[in-house]
Each structure stands twice: as C-alpha cells, then as structure tokens.
Rosetta silent file (secondary structure, phi, psi, omega in degrees, C-alpha in Angstrom):
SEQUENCE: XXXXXXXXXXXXXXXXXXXXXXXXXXXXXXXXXXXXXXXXXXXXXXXXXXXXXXXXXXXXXXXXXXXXXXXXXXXXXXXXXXXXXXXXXXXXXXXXXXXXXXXXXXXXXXXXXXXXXXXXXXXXXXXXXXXXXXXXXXXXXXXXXXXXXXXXXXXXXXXXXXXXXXXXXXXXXXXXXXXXXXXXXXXXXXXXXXXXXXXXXXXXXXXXXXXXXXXXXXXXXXXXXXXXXXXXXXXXXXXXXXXXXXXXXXXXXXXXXXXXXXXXXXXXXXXXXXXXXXXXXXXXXXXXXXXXXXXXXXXXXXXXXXXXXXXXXXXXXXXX
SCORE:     score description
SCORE:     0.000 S_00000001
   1 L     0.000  131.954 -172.143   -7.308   -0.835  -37.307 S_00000001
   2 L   -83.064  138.166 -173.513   -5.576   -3.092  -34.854 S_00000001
   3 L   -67.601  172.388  172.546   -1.906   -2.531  -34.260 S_00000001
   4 L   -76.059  135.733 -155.162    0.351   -5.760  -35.394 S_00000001
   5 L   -84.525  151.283  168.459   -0.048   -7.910  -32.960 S_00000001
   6 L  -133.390  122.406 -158.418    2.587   -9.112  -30.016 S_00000001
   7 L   -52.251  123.365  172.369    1.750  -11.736  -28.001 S_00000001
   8 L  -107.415  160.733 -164.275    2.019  -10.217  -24.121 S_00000001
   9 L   -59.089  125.750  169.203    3.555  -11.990  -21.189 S_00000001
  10 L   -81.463   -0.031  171.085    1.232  -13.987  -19.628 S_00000001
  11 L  -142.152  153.200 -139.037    2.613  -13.377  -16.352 S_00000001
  12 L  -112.983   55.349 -171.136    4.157  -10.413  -14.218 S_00000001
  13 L   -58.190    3.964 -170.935    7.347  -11.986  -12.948 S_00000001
  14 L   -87.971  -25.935  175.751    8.455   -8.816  -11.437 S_00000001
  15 L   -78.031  149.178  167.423    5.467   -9.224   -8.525 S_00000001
  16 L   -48.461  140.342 -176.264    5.868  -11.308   -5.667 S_00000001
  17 L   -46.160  -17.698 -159.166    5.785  -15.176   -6.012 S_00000001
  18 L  -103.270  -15.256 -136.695    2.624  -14.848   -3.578 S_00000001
  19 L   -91.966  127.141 -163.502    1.257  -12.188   -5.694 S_00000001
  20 L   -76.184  -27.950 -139.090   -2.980  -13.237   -6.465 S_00000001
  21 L  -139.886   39.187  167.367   -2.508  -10.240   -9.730 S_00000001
  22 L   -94.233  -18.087  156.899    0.740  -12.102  -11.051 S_00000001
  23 L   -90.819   98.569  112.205   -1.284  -13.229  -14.111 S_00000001
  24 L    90.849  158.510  158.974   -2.984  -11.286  -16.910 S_00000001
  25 L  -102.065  167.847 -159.662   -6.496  -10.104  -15.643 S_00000001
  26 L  -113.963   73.330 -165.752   -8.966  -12.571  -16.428 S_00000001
  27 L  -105.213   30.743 -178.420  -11.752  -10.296  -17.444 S_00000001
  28 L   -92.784 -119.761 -146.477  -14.676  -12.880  -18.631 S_00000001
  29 L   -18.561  -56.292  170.456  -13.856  -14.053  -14.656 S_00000001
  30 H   -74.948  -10.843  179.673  -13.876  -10.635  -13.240 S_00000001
  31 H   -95.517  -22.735  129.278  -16.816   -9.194  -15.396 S_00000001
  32 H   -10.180  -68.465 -179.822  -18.320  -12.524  -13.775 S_00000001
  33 H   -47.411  -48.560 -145.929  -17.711  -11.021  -10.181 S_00000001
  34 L  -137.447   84.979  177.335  -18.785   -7.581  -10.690 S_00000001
  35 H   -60.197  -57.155 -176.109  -21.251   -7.038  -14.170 S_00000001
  36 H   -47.108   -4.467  138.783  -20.309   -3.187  -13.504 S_00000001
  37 H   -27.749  -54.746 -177.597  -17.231   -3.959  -14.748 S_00000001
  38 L   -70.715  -26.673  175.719  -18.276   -4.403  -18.119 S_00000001
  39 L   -60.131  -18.254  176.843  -19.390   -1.467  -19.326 S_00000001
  40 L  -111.393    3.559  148.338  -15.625   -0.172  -19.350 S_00000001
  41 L   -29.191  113.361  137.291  -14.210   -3.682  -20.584 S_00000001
  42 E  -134.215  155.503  174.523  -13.001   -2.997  -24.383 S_00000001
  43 E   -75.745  136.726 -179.196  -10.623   -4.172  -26.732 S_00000001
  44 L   -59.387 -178.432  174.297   -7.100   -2.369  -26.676 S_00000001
  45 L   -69.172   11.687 -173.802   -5.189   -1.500  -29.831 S_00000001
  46 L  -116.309  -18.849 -144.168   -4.267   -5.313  -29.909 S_00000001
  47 L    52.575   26.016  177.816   -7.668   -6.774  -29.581 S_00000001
  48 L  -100.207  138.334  155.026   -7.346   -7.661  -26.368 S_00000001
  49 E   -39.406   96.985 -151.583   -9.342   -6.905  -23.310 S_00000001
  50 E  -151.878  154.889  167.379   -8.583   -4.307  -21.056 S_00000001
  51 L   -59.019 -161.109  160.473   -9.751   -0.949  -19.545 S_00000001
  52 L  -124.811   96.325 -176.996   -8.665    2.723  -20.166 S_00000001
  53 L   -51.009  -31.772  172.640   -6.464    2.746  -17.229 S_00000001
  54 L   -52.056   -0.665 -177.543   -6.719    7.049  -17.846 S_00000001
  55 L   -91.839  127.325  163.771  -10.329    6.475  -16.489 S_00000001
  56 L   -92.389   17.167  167.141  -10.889    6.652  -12.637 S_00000001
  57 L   -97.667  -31.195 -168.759  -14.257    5.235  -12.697 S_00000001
  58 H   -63.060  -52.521  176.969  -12.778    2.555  -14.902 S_00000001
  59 H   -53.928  -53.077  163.113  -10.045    1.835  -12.699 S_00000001
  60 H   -34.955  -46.847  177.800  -12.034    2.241   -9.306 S_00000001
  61 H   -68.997  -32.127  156.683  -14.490   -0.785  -10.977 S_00000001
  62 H   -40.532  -60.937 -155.394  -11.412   -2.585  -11.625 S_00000001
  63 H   -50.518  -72.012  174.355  -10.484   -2.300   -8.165 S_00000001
  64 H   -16.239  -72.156 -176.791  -14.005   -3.323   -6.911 S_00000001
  65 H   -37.484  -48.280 -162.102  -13.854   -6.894   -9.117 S_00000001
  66 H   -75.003  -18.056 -179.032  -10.623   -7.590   -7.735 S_00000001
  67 H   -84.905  -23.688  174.927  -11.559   -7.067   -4.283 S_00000001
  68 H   -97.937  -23.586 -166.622  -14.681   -8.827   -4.500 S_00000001
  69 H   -86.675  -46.205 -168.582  -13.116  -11.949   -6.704 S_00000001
  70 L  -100.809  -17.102 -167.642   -9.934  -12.556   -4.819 S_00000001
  71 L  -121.387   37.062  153.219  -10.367  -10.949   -1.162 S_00000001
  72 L    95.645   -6.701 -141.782  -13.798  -11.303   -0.332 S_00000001
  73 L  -108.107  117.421  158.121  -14.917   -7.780   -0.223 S_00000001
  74 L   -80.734  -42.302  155.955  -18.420   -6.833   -0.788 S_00000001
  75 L  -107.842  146.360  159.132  -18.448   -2.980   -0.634 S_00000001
  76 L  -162.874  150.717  166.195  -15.514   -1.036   -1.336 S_00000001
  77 L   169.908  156.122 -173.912  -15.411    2.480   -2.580 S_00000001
  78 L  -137.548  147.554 -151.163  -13.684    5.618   -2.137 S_00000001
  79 L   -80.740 -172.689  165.734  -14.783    8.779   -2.497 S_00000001
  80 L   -72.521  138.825 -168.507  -13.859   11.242   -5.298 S_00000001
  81 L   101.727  -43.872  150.087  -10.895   12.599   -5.476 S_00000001
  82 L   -64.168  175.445 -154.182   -9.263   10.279   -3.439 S_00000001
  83 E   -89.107  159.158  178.346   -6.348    8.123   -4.194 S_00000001
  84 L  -118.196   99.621 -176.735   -7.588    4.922   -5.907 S_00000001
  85 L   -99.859 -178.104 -172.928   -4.792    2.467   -5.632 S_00000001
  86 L   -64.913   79.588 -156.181   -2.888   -0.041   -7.531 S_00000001
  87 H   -76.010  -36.801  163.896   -3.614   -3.158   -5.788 S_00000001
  88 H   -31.925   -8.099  173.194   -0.767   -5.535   -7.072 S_00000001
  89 H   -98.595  -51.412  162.043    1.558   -3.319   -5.993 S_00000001
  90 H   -16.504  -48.218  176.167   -0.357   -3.134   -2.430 S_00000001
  91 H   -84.943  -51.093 -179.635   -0.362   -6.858   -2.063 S_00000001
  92 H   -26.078  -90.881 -162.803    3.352   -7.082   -2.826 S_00000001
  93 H    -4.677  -77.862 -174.893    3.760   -4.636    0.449 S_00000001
  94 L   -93.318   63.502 -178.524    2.487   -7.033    2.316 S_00000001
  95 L  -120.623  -64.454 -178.381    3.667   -9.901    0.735 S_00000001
  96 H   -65.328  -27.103 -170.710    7.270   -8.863    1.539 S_00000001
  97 H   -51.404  -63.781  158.775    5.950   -7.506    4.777 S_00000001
  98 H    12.541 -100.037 -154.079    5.445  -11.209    5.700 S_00000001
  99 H   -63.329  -39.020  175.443    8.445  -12.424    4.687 S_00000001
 100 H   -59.360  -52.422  157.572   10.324   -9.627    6.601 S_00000001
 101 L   -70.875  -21.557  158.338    8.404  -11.336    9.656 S_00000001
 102 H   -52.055  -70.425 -167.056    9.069  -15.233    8.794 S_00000001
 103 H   -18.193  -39.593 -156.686   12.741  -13.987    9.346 S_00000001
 104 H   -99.333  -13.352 -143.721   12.094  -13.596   12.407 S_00000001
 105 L  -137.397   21.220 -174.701    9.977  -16.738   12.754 S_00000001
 106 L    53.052   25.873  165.566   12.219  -19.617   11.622 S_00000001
 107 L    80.193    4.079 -172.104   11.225  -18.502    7.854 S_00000001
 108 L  -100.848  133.651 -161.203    7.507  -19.529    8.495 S_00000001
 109 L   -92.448   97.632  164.703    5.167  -16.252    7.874 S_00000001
 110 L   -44.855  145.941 -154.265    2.872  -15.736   11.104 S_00000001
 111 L  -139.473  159.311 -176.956   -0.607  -15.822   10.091 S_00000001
 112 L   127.312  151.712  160.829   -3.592  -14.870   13.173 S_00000001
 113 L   -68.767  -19.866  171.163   -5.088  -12.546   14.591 S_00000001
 114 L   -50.065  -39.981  166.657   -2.468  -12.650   17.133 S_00000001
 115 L   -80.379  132.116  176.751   -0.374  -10.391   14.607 S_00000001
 116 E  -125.806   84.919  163.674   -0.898   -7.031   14.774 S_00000001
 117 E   -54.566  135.248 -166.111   -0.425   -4.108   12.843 S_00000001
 118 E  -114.974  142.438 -176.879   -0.320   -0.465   12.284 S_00000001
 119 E  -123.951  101.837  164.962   -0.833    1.096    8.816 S_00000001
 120 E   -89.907  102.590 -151.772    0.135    4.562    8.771 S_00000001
 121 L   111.129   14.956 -171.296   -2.147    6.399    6.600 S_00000001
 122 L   -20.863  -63.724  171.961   -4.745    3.868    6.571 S_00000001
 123 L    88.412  164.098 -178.211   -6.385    6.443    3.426 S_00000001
 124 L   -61.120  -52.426 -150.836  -10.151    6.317    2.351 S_00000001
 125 L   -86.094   -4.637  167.641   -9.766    2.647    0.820 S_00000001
 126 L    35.957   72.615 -177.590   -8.217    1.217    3.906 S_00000001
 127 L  -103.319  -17.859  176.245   -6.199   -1.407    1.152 S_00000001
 128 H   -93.900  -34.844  176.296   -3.713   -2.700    3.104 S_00000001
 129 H   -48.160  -49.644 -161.911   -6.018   -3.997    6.375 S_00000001
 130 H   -81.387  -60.859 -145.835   -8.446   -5.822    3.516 S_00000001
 131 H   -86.165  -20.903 -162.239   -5.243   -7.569    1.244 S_00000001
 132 H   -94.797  -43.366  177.669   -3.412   -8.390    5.282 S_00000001
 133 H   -50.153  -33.048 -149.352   -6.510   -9.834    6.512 S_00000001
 134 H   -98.029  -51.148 -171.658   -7.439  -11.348    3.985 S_00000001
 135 H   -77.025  -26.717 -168.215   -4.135  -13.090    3.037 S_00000001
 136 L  -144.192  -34.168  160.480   -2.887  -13.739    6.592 S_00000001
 137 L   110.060   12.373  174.497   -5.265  -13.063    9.120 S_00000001
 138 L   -62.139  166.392  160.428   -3.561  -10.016   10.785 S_00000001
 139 E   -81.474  108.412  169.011   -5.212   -7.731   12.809 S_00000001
 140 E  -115.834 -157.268 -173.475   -4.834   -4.029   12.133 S_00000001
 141 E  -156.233  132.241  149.080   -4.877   -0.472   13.523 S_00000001
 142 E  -175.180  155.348 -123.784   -5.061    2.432   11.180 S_00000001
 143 E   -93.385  171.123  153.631   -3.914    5.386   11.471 S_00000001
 144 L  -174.822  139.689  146.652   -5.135    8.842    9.060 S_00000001
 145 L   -68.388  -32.654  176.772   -5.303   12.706    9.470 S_00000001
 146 L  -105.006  124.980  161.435   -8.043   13.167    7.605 S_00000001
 147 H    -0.115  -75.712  170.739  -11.333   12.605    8.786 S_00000001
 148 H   -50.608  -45.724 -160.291  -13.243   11.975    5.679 S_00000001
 149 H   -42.728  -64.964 -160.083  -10.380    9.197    5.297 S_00000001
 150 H   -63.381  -20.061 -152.963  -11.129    7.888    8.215 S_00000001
 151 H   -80.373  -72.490  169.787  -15.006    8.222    7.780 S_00000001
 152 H   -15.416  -58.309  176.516  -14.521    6.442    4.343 S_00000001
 153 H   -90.200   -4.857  171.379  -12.765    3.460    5.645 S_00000001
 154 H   -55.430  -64.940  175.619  -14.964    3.079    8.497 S_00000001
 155 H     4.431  -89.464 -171.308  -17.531    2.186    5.886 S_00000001
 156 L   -70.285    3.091  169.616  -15.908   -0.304    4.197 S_00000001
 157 L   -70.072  -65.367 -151.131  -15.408   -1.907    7.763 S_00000001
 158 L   -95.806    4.497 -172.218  -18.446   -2.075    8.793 S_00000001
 159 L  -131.256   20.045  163.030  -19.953   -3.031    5.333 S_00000001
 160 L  -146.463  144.984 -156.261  -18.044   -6.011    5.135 S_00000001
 161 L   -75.560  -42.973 -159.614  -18.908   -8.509    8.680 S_00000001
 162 L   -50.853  -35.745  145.951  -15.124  -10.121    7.680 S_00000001
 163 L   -43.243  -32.435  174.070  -13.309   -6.747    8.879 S_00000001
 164 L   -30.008  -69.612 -167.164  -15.398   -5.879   11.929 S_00000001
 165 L  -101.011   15.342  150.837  -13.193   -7.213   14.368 S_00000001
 166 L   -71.454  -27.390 -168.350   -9.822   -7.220   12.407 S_00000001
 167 E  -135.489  128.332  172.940   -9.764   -3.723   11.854 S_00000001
 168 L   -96.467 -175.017  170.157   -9.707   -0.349   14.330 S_00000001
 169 L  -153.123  132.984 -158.400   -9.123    2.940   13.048 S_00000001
 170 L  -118.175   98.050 -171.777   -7.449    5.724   14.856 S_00000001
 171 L   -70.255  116.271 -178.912   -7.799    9.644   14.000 S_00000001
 172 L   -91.842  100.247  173.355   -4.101   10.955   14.191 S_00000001
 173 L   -37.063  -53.295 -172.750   -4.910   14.732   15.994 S_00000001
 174 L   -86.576   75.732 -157.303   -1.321   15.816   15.291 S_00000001
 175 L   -72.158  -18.682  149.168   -0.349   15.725   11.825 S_00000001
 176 L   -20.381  -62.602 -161.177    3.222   16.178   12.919 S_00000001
 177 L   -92.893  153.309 -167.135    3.446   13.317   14.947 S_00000001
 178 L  -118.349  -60.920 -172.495    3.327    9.334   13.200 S_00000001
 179 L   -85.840  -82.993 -139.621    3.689    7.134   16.325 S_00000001
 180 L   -44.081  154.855  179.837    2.446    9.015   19.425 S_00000001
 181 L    81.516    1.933  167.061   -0.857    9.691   20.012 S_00000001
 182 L  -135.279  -33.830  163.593   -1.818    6.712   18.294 S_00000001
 183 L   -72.336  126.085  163.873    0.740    3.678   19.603 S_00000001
 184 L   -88.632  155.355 -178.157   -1.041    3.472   23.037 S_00000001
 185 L   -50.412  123.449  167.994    1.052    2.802   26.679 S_00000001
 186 L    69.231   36.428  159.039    2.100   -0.863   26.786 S_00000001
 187 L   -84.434  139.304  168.125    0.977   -1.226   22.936 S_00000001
 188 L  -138.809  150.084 -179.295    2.660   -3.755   20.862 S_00000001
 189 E  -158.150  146.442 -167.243    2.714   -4.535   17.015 S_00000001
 190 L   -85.775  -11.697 -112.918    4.486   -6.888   15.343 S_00000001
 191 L   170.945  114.861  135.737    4.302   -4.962   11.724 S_00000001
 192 E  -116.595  168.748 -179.470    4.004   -1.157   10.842 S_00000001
 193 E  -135.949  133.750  146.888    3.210   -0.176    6.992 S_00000001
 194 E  -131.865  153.120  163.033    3.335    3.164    4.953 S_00000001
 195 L  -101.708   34.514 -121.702    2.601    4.143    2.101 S_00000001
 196 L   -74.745  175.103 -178.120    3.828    7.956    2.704 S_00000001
 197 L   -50.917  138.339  170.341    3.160   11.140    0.392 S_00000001
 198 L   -71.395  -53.124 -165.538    5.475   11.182   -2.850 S_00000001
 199 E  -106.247 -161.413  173.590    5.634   14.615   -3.442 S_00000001
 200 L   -91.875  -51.724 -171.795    6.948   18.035   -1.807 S_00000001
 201 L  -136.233 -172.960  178.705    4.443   20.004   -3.054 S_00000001
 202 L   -55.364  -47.700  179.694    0.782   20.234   -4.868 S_00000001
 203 H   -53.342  -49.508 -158.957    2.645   21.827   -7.810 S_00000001
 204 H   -94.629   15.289  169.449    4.969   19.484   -8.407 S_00000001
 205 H   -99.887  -17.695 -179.985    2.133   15.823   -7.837 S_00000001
 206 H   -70.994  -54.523 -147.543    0.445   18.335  -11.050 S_00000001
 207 H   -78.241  -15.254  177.964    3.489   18.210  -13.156 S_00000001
 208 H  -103.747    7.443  153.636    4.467   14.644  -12.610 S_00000001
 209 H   -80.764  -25.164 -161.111    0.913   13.231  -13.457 S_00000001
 210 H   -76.622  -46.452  156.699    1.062   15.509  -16.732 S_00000001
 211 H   -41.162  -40.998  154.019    4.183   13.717  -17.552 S_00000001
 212 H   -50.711  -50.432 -150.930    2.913   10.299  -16.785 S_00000001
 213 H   -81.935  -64.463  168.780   -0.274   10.951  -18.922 S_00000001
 214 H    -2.397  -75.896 -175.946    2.714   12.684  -21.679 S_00000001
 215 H   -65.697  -11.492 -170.082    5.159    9.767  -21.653 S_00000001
 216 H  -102.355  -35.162  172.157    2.544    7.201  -22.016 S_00000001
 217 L    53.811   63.419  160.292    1.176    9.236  -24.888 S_00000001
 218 L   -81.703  154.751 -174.294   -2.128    9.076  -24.129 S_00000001
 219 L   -63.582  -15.420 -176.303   -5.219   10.788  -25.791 S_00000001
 220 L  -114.968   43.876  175.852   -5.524   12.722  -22.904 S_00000001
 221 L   -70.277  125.121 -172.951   -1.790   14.648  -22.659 S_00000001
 222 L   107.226  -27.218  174.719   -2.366   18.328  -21.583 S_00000001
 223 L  -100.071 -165.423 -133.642   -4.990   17.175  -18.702 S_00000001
 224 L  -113.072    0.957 -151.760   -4.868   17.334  -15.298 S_00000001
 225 L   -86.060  147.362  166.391   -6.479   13.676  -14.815 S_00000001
 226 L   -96.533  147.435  172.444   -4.979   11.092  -12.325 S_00000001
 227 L   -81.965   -5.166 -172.693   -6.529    7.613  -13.053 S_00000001
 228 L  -137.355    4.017  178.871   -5.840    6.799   -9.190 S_00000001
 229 E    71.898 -151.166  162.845   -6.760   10.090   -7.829 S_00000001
 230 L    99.002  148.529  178.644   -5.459   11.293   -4.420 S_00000001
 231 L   -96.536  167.615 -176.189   -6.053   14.524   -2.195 S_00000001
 232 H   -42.343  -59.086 -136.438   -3.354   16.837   -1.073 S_00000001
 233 H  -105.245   -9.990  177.807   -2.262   15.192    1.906 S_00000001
 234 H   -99.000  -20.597 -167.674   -1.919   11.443    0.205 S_00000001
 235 H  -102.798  -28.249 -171.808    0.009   12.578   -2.590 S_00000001
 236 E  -133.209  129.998 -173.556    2.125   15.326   -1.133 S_00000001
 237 L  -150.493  164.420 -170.964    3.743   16.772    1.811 S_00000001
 238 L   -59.986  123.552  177.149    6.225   19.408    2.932 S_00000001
 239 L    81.570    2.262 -174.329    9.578   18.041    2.114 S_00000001
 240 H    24.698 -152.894 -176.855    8.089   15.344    0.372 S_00000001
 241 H   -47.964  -50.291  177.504    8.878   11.625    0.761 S_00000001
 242 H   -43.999  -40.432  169.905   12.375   11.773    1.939 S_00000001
 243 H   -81.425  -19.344 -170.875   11.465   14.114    4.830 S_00000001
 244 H   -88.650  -23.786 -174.994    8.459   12.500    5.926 S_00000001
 245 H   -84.209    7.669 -172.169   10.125    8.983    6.180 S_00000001
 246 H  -102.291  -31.081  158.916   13.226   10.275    7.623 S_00000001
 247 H   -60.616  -19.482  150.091   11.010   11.824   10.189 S_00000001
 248 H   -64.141  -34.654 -179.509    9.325    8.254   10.670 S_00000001
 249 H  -107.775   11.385  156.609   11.994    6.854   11.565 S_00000001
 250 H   -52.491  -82.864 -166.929   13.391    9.612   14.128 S_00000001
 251 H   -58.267  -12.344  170.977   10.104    9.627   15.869 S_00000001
 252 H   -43.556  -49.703 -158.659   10.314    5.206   15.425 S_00000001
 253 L   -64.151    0.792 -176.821   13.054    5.502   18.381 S_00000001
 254 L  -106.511    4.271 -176.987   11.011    6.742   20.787 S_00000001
 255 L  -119.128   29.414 -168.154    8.969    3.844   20.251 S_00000001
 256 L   -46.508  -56.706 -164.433   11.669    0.914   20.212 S_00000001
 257 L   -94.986    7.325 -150.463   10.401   -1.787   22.590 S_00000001
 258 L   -94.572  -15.557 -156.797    6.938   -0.624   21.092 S_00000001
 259 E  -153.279  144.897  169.733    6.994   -2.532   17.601 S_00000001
 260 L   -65.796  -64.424 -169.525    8.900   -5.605   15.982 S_00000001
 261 L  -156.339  121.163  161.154    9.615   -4.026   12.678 S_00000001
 262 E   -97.854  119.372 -163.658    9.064   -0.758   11.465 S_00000001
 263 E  -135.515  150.944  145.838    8.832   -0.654    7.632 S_00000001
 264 E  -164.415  171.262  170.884    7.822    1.745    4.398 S_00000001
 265 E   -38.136  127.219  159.598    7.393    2.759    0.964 S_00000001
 266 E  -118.163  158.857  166.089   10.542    4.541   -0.257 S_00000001
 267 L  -129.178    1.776  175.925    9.839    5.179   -4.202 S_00000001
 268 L  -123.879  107.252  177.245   12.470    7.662   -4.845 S_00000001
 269 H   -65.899    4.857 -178.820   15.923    6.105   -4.775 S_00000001
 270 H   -71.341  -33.007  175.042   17.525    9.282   -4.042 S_00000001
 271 H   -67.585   -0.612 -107.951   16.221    9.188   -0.976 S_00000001
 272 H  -130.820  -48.985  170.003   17.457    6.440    0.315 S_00000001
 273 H   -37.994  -63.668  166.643   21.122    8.416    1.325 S_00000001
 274 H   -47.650  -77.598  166.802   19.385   10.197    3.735 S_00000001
 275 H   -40.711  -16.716  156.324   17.341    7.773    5.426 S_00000001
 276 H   -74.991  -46.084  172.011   20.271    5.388    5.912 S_00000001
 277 H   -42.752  -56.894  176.165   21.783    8.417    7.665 S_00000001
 278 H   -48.038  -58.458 -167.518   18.919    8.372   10.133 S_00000001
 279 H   -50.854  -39.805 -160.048   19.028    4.611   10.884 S_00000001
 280 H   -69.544  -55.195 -164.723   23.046    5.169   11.879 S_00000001
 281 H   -50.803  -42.652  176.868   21.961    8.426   13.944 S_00000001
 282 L  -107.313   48.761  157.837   18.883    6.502   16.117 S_00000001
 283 L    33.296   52.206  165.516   21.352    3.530   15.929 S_00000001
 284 L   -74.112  130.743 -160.308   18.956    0.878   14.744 S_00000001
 285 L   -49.027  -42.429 -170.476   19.661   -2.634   15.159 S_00000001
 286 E  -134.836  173.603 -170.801   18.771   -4.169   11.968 S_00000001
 287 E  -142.072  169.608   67.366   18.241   -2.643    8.592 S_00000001
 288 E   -88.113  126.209 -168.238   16.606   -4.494    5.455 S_00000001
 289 E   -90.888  130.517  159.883   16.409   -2.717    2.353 S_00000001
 290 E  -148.154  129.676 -129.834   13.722   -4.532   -0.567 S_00000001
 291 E   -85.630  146.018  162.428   13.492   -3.794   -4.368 S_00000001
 292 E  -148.242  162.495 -148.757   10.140   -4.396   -5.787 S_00000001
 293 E  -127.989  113.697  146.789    9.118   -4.447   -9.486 S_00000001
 294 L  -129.656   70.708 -166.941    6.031   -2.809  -10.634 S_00000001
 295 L    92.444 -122.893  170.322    5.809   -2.541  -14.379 S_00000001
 296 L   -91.558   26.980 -167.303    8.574   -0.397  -15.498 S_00000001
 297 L  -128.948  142.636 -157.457    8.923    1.273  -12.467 S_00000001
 298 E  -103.120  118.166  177.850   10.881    0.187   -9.962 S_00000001
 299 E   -83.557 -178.121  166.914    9.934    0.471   -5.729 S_00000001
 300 E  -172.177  134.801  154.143   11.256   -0.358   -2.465 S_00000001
 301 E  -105.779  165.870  175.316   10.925   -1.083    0.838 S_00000001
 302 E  -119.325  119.631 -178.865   12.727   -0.289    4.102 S_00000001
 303 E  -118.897  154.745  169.319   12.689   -2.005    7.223 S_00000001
 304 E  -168.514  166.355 -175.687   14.284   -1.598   10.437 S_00000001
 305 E  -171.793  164.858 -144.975   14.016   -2.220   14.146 S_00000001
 306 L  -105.882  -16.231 -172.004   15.581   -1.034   17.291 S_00000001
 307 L   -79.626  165.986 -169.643   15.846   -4.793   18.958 S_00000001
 308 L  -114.635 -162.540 -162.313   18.634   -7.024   18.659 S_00000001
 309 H   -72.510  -53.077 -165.574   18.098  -10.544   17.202 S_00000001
 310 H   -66.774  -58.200  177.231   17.258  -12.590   20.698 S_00000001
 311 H   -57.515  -22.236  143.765   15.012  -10.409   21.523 S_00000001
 312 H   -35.970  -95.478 -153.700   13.240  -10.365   17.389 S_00000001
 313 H   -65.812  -11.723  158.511   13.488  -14.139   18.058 S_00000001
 314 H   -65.144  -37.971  171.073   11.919  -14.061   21.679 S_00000001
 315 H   -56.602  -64.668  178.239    9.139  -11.902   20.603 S_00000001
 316 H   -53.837  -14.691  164.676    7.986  -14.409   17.477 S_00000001
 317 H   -41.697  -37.377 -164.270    7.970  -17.055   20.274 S_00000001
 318 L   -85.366   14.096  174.373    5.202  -15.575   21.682 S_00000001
 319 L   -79.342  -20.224 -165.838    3.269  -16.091   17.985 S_00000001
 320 L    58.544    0.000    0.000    3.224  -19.907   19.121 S_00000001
C-alpha cells in the first residue's frame, strides 16, 4: 500500500549552483545509459522511482549510470569492500574547489590542463580526478597507501582513453607522511583535495553505520551493511579526522611555496577548534572556511595557503 503521497522537491538547492545531480535522478534517462541499472530501479513507498540506497550493488550501478551519463566514463568500478561514494557530494568538492581558485583569478575558474592537482587519497574509484577532469580540464596526481587502491584506480585510467594523460597516480610509502614523498623537488599544484578518514577507530565507523541504518529505520537495523562500503584505512584512522587534518596541515608548511591552496573535507564541526589552532601555529596566510549541504547533513571545507595575496595573484597569472 503506498504511503500518502507528498510531492518531493524537484531540486536539491542545498548542492552547488554548478552541481550536474542538483535535480531529481532521471531514471528512464539513466536506465537509458546503463540497462544494468534497471534491475534495481523500483518504486519507493510513494510510487516513485528510486533504488534501495541500503544496497551496495544498487548504489555502485547508480554510480556507474551517472558516470557514464554525465562524465563520460566507460568503466568504473571498485572493488568490494571499498568505499563507494556519493558523487553529488564529490562534485560539490570540486565545485567549490574552483571557486576557491577563481578568487584568485579575477573570479573566473581556471579550466586546462595547465591546472594541476593533488588528491590525497585518490581511493579505489579515483572520483575526484574523473568529476575535475571532466568538469574543468585539470590535471591530477593521486596520492593512496594502499596498493589495491592504487591498482583499482589505475584501471579505471587506463580503461577510459579520456584520463590517460590527465591522471598519474603515486603510491604514498609512508603512511605517516601526506606531502613528502609524493610532492616532488620543484613540484607545483595549484589545488590539493581530501577526503580524509572520519573515524578514530574500526569500532566506532561499526557503530555509526548501525546508527545510520537505525535512524533511517530501515529493514535492515541490527546489520553491519554500509551501502558505500569502505576499508579500514578510508573510513578510519588513529585519532580520527581531527588528527589527521590537523596533521595535514602541519606537514602543508613544509611545503608552502609548493602549492596555491591547500584544502579538505572537515565533516565534524568539532573539529574545526583545533584545526584553526594549527593554521595560527604554521601562521598561514589566508584561511577560507566553506559550509556545504548534503541532505540533512551538513559538511565543510577548509582552505588555506601559506602565500600572501600578490604572490596568489602572480601565480594565477601564469594560468594565462
């Protein structure tokens, strides 16, 4: 029996103005793209069309459509177990990422190959190189500890022609270390990105999916499943988010003259005290803080750099 029905918003005003996945999905259009789609295409308790976001094959086939409809992508997959991400929240990132570089740029967003970037934590689905490439025409570098990761996104490089020469990938030896050992001598990038681990430990990435699955009051409350996956090392890390970004931007300073803007995910505003402590301590020059909306839950990013504004706008000169 279908619940009474309430007409839902046909558009996601909380996503960037820029955002391709600010409208409804379209899923006659995307079951179009990708016919594996359809087999997990049903109607919701509304009659409307939609997955079972609690699935991770469904959601991984999502992903696939969207990747093939709006960016181009002919293979993509990641293995099991790995995280399978959201991409509308993805393309925000670099949506704002941009915009954080127009600033710099007379308000006009450098677009080329000429821009270059490092994504720390690149992950098996290597999602931000495909939506930056795709959208703007950067160039990336990215970065990962794990192997398989890297093995993974290698793939989807090399299994789509449009990526070949847009994207390296760099195995980071040291999992300690963020920059070094991966920014090379006389390297420059206009743009870094993270996404970094949420939680402090394994236990506690358990207990906040079974809440998620709980609070949502889903059929499947009491299991263990994530609908986006992720291994140990994407979802969690000693000291969890707060310490690994406060330790990003420690080790940023030794890297100053090396990068334009250093930026990442913070998703826990608590953290946010600390890491403003750091920026005062390696005395960075500029700071921008930016809110981002993704459903009811609310994100953010953080930017900063070590340069002062003539030199920010003498570097974007050299963007032409």
């Amino acid at each position: 029996m279908l619940k009474p029905r309430k007409e839902p918003p046909q558009e996601k005003p909380e996503l960037h103005p820029r955002n391709k996945h600010r409208q409804r999905y379209n899923f006659d259009l995307l079951k179009a793209t990708s016919p594996a789609l359809a087999e997990f295409v049903r109607p919701n308790d509304y009659g409307d069309e939609s997955i079972d976001f609690f699935n991770p094959k469904a959601v991984k086939a999502l992903n696939l459509a969207l990747l093939h409809h709006y960016y181009n992508i002919q293979y993509w997959d990641v293995p099991e177990n790995y995280l399978n991400p959201p991409i509308p929240g993805r393309a925000d990132y670099i949506h704002y990422a941009a915009d954080i570089l127009s600033k710099s740029n007379t308000d006009k967003i450098p677009e080329g190959n000429q821009i270059k970037c490092l994504d720390v934590g690149v992950g098996a689905s290597c999602i931000y190189p495909i939506i930056g490439h795709h959208e703007y025409g950067w160039s990336f570098v990215g970065s990962d500890i794990d192997p398989f990761a890297i093995k993974s996104a290698e793939k989807i490089i090399t299994s789509n022609p449009g990526l070949k020469a847009a994207v390296e990938l760099r195995l980071q030896t040291k999992p300690r270390e963020i920059f070094k050992g991966i920014i090379q001598k006389d390297e420059k990038f206009d743009l870094t990105i993270c996404n970094p681990p949420f939680h402090s430990s394994a236990e506690e990435a358990q207990k906040a999916t079974q809440r998620k699955i709980k609070n949502l009051n889903q059929k499947q409350a009491g299991t263990s499943v994530r609908n986006f996956g992720g291994r140990n090392n994407e979802l969690w890390t000693e000291g969890g988010e707060g310490k690994f970004v406060t330790d990003m931007v420690f080790q940023s300073r030794d890297f100053a003259t090396s990068c334009l803007w250093f930026t990442s995910l913070v998703s826990k505003e608590s953290n946010l005290k600390s890491i403003y402590h750091v920026f005062k301590l390696v005395k960075a020059t500029a700071i921008k803080p930016i809110n981002m909306g993704q459903g009811n839950k609310i994100s953010r990013i953080v930017a900063w750099t070590f340069l002062q504004k003539s030199q920010r706008d003498a570097w974007a000169k050299a963007w032409g």
